[in-house]
KOLNUNU-741445 format. One record per residue (C-alpha): z, y, x; residue in three letters. Coordinates in steps of 0.25 Angstrom, whole numbers, plus 5000, padded with zeros to 4 digits. Layout:
% residues N
+------+------+------+-----+
|    z |    y |    x |   r |
+------+------+------+-----+
|    Z |    Y |    X | Ala |
...
+------+------+------+-----+
***
This chain:
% residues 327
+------+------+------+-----+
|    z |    y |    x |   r |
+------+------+------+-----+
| 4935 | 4979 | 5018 | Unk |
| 4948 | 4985 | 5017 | Unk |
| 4953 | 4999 | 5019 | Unk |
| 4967 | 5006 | 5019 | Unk |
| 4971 | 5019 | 5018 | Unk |
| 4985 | 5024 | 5021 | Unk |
| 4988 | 5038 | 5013 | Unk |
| 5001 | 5042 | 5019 | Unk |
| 5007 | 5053 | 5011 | Unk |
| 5020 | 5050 | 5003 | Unk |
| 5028 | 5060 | 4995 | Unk |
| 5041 | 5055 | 5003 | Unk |
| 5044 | 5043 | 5010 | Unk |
| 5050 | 5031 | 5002 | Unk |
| 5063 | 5027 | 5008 | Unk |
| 5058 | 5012 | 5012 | Unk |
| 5044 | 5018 | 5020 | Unk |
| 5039 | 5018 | 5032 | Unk |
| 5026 | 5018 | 5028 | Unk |
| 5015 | 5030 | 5037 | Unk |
| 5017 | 5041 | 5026 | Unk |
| 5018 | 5056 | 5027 | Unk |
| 5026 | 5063 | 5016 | Unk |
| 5017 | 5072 | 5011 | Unk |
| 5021 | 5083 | 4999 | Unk |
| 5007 | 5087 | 4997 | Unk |
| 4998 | 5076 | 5002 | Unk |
| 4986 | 5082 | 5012 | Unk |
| 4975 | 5072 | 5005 | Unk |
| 4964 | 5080 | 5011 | Unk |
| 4967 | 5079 | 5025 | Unk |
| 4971 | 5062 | 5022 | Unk |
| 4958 | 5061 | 5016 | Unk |
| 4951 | 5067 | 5028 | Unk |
| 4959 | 5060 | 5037 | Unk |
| 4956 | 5045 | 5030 | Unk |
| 4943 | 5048 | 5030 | Unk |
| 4942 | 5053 | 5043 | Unk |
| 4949 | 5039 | 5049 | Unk |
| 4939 | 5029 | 5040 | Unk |
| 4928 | 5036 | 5046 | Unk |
| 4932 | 5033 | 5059 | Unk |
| 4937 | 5018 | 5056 | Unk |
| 4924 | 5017 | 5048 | Unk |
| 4915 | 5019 | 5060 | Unk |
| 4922 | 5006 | 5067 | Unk |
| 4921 | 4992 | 5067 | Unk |
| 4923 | 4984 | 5059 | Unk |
| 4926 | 4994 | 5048 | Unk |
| 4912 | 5000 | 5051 | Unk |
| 4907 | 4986 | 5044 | Unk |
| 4913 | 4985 | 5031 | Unk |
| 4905 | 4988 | 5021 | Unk |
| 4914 | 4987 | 5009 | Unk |
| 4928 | 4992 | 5006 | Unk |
| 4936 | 4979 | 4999 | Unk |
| 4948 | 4986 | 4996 | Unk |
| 4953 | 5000 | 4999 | Unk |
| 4970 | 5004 | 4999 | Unk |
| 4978 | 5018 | 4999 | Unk |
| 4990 | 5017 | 5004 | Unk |
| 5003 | 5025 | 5009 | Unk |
| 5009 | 5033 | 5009 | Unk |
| 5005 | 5038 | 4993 | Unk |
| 4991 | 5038 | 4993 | Unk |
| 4991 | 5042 | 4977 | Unk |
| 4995 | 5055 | 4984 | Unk |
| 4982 | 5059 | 4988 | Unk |
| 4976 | 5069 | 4981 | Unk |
| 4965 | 5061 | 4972 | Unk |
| 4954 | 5068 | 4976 | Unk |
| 4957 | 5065 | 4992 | Unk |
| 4958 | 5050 | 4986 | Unk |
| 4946 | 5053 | 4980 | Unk |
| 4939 | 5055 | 4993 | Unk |
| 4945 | 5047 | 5002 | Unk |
| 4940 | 5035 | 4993 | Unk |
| 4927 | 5041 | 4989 | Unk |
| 4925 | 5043 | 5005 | Unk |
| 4931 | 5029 | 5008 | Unk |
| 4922 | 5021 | 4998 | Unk |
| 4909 | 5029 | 5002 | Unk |
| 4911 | 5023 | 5015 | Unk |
| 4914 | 5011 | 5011 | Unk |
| 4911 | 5006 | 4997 | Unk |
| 4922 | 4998 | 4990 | Unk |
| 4919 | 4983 | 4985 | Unk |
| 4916 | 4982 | 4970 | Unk |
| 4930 | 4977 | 4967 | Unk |
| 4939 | 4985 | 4979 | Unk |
| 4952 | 4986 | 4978 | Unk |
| 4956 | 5002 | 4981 | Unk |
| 4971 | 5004 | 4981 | Unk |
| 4980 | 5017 | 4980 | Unk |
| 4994 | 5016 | 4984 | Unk |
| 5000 | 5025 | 4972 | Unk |
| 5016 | 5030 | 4968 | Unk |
| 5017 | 5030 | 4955 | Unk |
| 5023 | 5047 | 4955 | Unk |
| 5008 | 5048 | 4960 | Unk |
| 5000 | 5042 | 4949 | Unk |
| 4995 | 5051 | 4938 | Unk |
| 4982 | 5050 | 4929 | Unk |
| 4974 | 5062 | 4937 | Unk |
| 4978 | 5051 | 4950 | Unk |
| 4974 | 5040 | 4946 | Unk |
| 4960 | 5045 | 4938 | Unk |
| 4957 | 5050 | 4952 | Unk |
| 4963 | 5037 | 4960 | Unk |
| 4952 | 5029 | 4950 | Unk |
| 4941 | 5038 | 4953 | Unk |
| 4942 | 5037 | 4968 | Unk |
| 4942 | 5021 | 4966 | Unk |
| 4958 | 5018 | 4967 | Unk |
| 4957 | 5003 | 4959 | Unk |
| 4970 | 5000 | 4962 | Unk |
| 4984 | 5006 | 4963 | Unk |
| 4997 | 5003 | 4970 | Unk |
| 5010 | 5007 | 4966 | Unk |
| 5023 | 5009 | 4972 | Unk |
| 5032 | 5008 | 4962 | Unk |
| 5042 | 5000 | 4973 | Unk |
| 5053 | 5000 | 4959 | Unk |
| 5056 | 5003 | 4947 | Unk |
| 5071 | 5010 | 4947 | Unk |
| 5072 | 5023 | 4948 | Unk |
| 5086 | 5021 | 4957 | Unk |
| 5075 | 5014 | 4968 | Unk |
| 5063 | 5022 | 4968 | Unk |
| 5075 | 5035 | 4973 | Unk |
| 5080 | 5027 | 4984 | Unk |
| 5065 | 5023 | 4990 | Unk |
| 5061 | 5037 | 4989 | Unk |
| 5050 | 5035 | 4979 | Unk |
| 5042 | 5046 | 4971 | Unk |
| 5040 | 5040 | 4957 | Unk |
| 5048 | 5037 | 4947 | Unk |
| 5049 | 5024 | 4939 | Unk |
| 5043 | 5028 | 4927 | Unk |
| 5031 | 5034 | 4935 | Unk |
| 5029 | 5020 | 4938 | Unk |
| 5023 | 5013 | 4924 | Unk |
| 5017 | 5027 | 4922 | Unk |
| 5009 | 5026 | 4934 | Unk |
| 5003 | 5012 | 4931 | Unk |
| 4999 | 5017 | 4916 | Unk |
| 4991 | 5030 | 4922 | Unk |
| 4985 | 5019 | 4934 | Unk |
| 4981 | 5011 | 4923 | Unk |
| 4976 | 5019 | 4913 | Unk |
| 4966 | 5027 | 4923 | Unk |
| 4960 | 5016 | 4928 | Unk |
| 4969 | 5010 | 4939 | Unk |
| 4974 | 4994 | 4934 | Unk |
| 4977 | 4988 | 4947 | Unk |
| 4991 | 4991 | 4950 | Unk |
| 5000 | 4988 | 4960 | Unk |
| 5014 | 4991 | 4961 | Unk |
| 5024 | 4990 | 4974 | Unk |
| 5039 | 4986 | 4973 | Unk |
| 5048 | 4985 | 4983 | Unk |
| 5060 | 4975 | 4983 | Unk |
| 5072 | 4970 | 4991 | Unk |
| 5080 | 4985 | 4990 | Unk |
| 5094 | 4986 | 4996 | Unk |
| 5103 | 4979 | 4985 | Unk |
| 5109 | 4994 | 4984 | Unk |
| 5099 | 4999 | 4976 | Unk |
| 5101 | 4989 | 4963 | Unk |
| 5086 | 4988 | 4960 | Unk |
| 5084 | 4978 | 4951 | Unk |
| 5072 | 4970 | 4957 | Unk |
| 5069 | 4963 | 4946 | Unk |
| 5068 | 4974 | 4936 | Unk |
| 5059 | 4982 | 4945 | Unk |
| 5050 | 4968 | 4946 | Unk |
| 5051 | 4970 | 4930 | Unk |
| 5046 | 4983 | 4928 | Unk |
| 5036 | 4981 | 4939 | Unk |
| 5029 | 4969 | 4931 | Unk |
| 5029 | 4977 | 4919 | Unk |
| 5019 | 4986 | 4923 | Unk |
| 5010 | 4975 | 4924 | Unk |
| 5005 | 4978 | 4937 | Unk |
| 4993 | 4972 | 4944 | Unk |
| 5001 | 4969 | 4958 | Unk |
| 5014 | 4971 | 4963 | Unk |
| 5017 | 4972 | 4977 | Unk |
| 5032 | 4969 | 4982 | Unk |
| 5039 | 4975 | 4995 | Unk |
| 5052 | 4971 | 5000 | Unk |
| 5060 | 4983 | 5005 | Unk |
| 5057 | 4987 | 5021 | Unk |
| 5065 | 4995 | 5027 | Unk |
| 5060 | 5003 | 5039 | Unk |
| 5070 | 5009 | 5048 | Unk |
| 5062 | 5024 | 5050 | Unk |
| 5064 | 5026 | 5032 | Unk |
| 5075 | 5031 | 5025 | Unk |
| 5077 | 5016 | 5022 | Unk |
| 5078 | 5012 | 5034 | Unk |
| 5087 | 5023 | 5037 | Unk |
| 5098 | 5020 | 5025 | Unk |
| 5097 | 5008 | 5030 | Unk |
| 5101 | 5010 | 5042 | Unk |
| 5111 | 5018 | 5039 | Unk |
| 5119 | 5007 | 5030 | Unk |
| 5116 | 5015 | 5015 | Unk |
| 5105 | 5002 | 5012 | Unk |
| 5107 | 4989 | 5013 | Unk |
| 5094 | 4982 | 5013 | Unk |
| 5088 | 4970 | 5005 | Unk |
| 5094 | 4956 | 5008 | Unk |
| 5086 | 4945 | 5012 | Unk |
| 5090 | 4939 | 4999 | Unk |
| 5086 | 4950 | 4989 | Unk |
| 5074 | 4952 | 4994 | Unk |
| 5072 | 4937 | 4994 | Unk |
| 5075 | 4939 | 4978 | Unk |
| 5067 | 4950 | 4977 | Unk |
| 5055 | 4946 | 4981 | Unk |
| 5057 | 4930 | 4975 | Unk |
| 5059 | 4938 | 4961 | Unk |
| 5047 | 4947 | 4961 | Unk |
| 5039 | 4936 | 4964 | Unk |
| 5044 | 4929 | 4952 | Unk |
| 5041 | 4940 | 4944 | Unk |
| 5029 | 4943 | 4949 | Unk |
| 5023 | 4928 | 4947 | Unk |
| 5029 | 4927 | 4934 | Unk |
| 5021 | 4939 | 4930 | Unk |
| 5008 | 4932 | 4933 | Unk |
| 5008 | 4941 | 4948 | Unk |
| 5000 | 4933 | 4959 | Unk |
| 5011 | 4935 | 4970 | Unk |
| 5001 | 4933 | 4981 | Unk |
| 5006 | 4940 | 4994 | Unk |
| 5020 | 4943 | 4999 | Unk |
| 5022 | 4957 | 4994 | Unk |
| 5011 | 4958 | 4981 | Unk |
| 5008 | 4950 | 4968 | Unk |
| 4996 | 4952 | 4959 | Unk |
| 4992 | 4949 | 4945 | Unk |
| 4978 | 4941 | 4947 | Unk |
| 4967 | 4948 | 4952 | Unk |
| 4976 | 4958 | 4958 | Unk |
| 4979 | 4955 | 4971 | Unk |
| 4978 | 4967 | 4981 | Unk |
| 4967 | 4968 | 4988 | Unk |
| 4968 | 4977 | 4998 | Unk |
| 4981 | 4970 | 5003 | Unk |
| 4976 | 4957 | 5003 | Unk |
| 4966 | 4961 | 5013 | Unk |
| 4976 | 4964 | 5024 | Unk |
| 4984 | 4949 | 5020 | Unk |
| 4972 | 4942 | 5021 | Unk |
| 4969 | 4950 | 5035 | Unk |
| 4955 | 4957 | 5031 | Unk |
| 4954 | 4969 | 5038 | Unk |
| 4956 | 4981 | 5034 | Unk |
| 4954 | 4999 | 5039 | Unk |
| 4970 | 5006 | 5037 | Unk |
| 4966 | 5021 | 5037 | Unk |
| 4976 | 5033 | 5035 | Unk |
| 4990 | 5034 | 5044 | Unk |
| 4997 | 5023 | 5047 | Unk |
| 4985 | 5013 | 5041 | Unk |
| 4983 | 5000 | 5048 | Unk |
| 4970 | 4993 | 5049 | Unk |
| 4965 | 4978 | 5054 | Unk |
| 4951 | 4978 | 5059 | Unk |
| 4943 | 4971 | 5068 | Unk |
| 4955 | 4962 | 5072 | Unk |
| 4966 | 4973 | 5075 | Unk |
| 4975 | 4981 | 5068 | Unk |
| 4975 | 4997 | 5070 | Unk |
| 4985 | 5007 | 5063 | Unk |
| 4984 | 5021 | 5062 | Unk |
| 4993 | 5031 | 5067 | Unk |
| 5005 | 5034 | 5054 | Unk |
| 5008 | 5048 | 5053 | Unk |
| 4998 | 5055 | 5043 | Unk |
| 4998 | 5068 | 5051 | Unk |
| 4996 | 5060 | 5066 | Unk |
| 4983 | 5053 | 5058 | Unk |
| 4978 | 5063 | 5053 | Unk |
| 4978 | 5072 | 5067 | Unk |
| 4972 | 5062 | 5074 | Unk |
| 4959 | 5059 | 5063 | Unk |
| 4957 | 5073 | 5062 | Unk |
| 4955 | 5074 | 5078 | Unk |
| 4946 | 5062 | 5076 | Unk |
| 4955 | 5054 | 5083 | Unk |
| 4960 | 5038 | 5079 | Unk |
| 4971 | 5039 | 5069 | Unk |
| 4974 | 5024 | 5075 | Unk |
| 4988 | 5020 | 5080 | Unk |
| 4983 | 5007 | 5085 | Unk |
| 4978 | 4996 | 5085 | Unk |
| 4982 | 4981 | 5087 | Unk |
| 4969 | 4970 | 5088 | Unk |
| 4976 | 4956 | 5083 | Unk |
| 4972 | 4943 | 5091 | Unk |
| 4967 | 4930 | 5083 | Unk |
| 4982 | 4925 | 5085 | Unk |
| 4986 | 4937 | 5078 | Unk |
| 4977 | 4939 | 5067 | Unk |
| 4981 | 4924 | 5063 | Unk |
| 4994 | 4927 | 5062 | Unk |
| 4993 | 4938 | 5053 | Unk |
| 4983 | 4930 | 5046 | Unk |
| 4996 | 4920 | 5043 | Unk |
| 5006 | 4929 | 5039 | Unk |
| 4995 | 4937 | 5031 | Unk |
| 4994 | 4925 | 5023 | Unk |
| 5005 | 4920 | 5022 | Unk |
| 5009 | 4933 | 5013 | Unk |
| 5000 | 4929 | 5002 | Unk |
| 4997 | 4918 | 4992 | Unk |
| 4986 | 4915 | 5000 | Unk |
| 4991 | 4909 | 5013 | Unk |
| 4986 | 4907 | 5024 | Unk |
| 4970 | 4906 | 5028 | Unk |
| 4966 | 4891 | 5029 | Unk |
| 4963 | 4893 | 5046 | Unk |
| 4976 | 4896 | 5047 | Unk |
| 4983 | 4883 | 5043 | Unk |
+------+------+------+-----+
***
């Protein structure tokens, strides 16, 4: 089984996002925590999460959730897998910026049970990270993967994103070489979105960015795969390539359409044949589960028709294919 737990707090917004966060200067982990865990016991008591027995794999995302003090962490994941015991070989995932990691972090992100890291580097120059709006700086980034490392942490994944308005003068392949040299387990590849309600969307509109071409993004993408694949990466799904044996999990649970429980703000789950989300605003959800209400927006049951469809489109993203029934 497969659980996802959406930690909204970001020190500011990137430039590119329109993801459910809440800047936050000092994160309220307590009250999170409280919150989460107040939410997984109601879900809990349903079906069919009321018959898993097991937890397969288990993902903090965001928002930052390496922001979280790491004693709430500590907690919520002590809490979670008391209710639920991980498999033996679970995969449990902690978004992470790389400003965020320190030795005292991730001692205490490897005592709670964090087995695998994700890191959003998104590039390497300096001149790029300003204009997304990022925290980190880029020499944080190789220092970060050492102290990962080193206290105990080796599966690593690092995010980039491509196809940048030509004005910027990143050089793609530079960033693909640095990335690489980090020796990295995965990697996971996002072309650049851009969202009217973000201050991307809004220079956008205003004429100051020019956005991607077709064909640069085209050449883009083509190239890091070719350097992925020449560095012995598996590149098994449209946006993420792995070394052997480290192929995410987690993810590949919602390709291959397993089910799966999406707690926190704006956290979407697929249970029992529908689809629910949860309302996005931190301070909304969090009202709501301390009046013992249902922080759920809606939700959305999918007919067979549906379901099969999703099941090609799923499938055709990865390596993989699509199931046998469905040829």
């Amino acid at each position: 089984m497969h659980l996802y737990v959406h930690v909204p707090f970001c020190a500011r917004r990137c430039s590119y996002c329109d993801f459910a966060i809440a800047v936050r200067r000092e994160v309220p982990s307590g009250r999170f925590v409280e919150a989460a865990l107040t939410e997984w016991t109601q879900r809990r008591r349903e079906s069919p999460v009321s018959e898993w027995t097991t937890l397969h794999t288990l993902y903090l995302g965001g928002g930052t959730p390496s922001r979280l003090a790491p004693d709430a962490l500590g907690e919520l994941l002590d809490r979670l897998s008391a209710d639920l015991p991980l498999a033996a070989n679970a995969e449990v995932t902690l978004e992470a910026n790389p400003d965020d990691v320190s030795e005292a972090a991730v001692d205490a992100w490897r005592r709670a049970g964090v087995n695998r890291v994700s890191l959003g580097v998104q590039s390497h120059d300096p001149a790029v990270l300003a204009w997304m709006h990022r925290t980190h700086r880029v020499e944080q980034v190789p220092a970060a993967i050492a102290m990962l490392r080193d206290g105990g942490i080796d599966n690593l994944s690092l995010d980039l994103i491509f196809a940048l308005p030509a004005e910027l003068e990143r050089d793609w392949t530079a960033d693909l070489d640095r990335t690489l040299a980090l020796a990295p387990d995965h990697i996971s590849l996002y072309g650049l979105t851009i969202e009217p309600a973000t201050p991307l969307g809004r220079w956008t509109a205003r004429g100051e960015v020019v956005p991607s071409s077709d064909d640069r993004y085209a050449a883009e993408y083509l190239e890091a795969h070719r350097q992925l694949v020449a560095a012995g990466f598996e590149h098994y799904e449209v946006s993420n390539a792995a070394r052997p044996g480290r192929r995410a999990s987690h993810n590949s649970a919602y390709w291959t359409g397993a089910e799966f429980l999406g707690i926190g703000p704006g956290a979407h789950s697929f249970l029992g044949g529908a689809r629910s989300w949860n309302l996005r605003e931190w301070a909304a959800w969090q009202r709501v589960l301390a009046e013992g209400g249902d922080p759920r927006e809606a939700a959305e049951p999918l007919s067979a028709a549906q379901r099969r469809l999703e099941s090609i489109y799923l499938g055709l993203r990865t390596t993989g294919g699509l199931p046998g029934a469905e040829l």
